[in-house]
N, C-alpha and C positions, 0 to 999 in steps of 0.2 A: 319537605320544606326545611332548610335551614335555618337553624337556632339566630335569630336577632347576635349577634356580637355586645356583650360587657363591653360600658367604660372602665378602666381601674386607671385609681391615682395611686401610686407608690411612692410612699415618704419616705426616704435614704436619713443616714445619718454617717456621710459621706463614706458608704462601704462601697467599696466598685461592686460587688454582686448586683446594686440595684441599678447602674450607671448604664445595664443592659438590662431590661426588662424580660425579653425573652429568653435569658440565663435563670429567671426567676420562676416565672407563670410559661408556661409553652402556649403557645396563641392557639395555634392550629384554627384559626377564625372566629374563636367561640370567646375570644375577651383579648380588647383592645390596651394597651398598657401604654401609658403615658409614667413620667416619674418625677420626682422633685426634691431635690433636698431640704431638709428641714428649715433652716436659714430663709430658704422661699418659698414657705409656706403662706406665710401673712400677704405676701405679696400676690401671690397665687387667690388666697383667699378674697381678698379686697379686692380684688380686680373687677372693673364690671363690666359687664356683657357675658361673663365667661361661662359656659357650658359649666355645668354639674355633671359631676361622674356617677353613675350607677354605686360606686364604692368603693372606698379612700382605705387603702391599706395600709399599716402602721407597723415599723417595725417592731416585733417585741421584746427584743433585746436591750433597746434604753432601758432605763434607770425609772421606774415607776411612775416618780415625780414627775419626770421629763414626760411621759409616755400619757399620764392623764392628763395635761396639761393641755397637749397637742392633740388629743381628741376631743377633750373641753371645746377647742378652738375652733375644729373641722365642724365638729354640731351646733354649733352657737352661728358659724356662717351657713352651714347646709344642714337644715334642721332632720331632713326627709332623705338626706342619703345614710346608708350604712356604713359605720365602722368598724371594720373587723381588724385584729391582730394578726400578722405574719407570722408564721413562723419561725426559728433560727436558719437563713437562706442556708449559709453555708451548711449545715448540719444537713437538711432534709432537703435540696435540691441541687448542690452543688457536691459532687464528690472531690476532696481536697485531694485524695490520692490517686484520680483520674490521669492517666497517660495513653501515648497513643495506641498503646496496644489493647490497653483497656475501654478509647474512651468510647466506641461502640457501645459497650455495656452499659456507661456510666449517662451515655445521651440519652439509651431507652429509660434505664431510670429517671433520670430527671424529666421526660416526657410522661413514665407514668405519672410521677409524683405532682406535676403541672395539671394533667388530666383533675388527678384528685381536688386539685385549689380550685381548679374551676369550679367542677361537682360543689362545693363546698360554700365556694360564693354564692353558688343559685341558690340552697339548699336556706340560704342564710338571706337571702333576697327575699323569698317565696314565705316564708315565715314571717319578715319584717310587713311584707303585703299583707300578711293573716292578719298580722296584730295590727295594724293598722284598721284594717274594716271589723276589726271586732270594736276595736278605740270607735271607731265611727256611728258603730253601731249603738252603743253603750253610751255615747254623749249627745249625737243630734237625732232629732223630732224626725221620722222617717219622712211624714207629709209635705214638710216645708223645707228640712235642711237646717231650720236654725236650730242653736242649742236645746236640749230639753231640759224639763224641771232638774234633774239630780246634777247634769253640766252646771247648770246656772246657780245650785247654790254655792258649788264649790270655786267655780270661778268670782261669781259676784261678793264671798265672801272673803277672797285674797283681795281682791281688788278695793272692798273698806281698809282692811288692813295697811295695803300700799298708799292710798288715798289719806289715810290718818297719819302714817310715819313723813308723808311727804308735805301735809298740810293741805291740802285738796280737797274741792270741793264736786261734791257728784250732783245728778239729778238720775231719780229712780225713775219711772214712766210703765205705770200698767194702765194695760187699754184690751179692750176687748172689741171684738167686731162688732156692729149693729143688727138686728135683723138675722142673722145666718138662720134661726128657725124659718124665717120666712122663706129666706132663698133654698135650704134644706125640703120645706111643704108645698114650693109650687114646680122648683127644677128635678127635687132627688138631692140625694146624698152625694153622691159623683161631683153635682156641681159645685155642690156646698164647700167639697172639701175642695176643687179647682179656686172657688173664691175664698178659701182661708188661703192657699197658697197665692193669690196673685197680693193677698194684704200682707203677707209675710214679705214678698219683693218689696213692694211698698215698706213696711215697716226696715227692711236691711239694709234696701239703699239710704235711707235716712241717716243712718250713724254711721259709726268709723270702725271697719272691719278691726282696725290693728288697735283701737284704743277702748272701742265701746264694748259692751257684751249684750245680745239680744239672743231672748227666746221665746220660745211656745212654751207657755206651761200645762198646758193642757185644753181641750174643748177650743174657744172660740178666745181665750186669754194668750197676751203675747207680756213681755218686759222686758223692759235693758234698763242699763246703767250705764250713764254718758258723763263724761268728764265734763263739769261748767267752765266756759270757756268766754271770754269776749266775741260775741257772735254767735253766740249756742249756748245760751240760757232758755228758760225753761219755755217762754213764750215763743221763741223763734226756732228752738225743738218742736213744739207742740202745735204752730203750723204747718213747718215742715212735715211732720209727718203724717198730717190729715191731707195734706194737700199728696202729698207720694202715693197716699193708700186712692184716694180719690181717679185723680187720673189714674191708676191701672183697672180702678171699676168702670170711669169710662170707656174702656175699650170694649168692656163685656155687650154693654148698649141694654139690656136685658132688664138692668139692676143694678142701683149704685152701689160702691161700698165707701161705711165711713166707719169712724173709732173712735168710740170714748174714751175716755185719756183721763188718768189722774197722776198727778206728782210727787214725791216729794224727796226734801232737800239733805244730802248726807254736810255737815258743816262739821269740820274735825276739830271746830271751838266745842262742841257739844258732840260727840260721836255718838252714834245710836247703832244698835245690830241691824243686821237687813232683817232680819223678822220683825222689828218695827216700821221701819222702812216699807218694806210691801204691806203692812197693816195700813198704815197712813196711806198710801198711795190707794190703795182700795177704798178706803173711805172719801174719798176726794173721787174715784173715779165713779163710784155710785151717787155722789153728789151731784154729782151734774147730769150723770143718766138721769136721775129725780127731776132738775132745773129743764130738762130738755122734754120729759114726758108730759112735765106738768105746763112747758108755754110762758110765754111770757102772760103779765097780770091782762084781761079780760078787762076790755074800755068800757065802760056804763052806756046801757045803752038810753036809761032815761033821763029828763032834765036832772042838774046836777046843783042841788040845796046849799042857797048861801043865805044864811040868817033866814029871813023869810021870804027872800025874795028866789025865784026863778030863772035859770038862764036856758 
């Protein structure tokens, strides 16, 4: 079976070596080469609809300045592709003193030398895969997907930091599942963990991938931190997301799921560290587990004494 074909983007800085791609990389089917010059890079970049390339080659013969800048660029619009360095075209795949007597010699060199960049893209692809699912591994909750405890302090505590320098205001939200002992003593564990993951749906459709941060910190406990907004304050958070975890336990039919929930307020008139922050929110959310075990007050059930008379 044949190797899938590379995309490459090649960034010129108007040398003709790149003005033909396969002067550069030799194809032979195993990487595709599109190219651009520098100038229509941004253009390239901001475009939308546009296919992501596998990986954005750069020449490295620019001026350092110029060279970090432009890759700056490329990862900041394509977070998840590879940037790798070129090497000097003319030097290591173009012989300059190629003729036609020679240029038999000078084509198989430059085909071996192609062969090599390719080898070298994959080599360099396959590695980026690694680090990536080790990243994967090392930050989200294997059961559910969302971040785990060591992601979430390190993101929740940039995110006070940004939130304080920009004047913003957060809401913190730990909640724990109701019950899961229950549903653990009469389904198994299997299920338990099936019903922690369908509250974590529940709990991630509720906030905003790109601005909130939510995770499992462990056992049956979830948390994020949600930017206060007009329309996403704490009480209309805080339906929202019992109603999200809700209907996905309706589906179960078996056994509801619902979520305790306590709050509280990051205000950057007063800024607090997140280890007070999930203090306070803990104590707020066992406050109401308490409000909720204990019922509303118990109506009398005898006649009810006013001065000396009876009603």
């Amino acid at each position: 079976m044949s190797a899938v074909p590379m995309k490459a983007l090649l960034v010129f800085d108007g040398r003709e070596d790149f003005r033909q791609p396969e002067r550069t990389i030799f194809d032979d089917g195993l990487i595709h080469c599109d190219s651009i010059d520098i100038d229509g890079l941004n253009r390239r970049l901001q475009g939308a609809g546009l296919a992501h390339p596998d990986v954005v080659l750069l020449d490295s013969t620019w001026p350092a300045a110029r060279l970090l800048k432009a890759a700056m660029r490329v990862r900041a619009a394509m977070p998840n592709v590879l940037v790798l360095l070129l090497p000097d075209v003319c030097r290591d795949f173009v012989n300059p003193l190629s003729d036609e007597t020679g240029g038999g010699r000078d084509r198989h060199m430059c085909a071996i030398h192609g062969t090599s960049m390719v080898k070298a893209v994959r080599i360099a692809l396959r590695r980026q895969e690694a680090q990536q699912k080790l990243l994967h591994i090392a930050l989200k909750d294997e059961l559910t997907g969302l971040y785990n405890r060591r992601a979430f302090r390190a993101l929740a505590t940039q995110g006070l930091r940004v939130a304080n320098r920009l004047q913003r205001s957060l809401l913190l939200f730990f909640a724990d599942l109701d019950d899961l002992k229950g549903i653990n003593d009469r389904f198994g564990h299997r299920e338990g963990d099936r019903a922690l993951a369908r509250a974590a749906a529940g709990i991630k459709a509720t906030f905003n991938d790109k601005s909130d941060i939510v995770a499992r910190i462990g056992g049956d406990e979830f948390i994020a931190v949600a930017i206060e907004e007009p329309g996403r304050g704490e009480q209309e958070l805080c339906q929202a997301l019992r109603r999200s975890v809700r209907a996905r336990g309706a589906r179960e039919g078996r056994y509801a799921l619902s979520l305790s929930v306590g709050v509280a307020r990051f205000d950057p008139a007063s800024p607090r560290t997140l280890s007070e922050l999930m203090g306070e929110a803990d104590i707020a959310l066992y406050r109401h587990k308490r409000a909720v075990a204990c019922g509303p007050p118990a109506l009398p059930t005898g006649p009810i004494m006013v001065g000396a008379s009876s009603l």
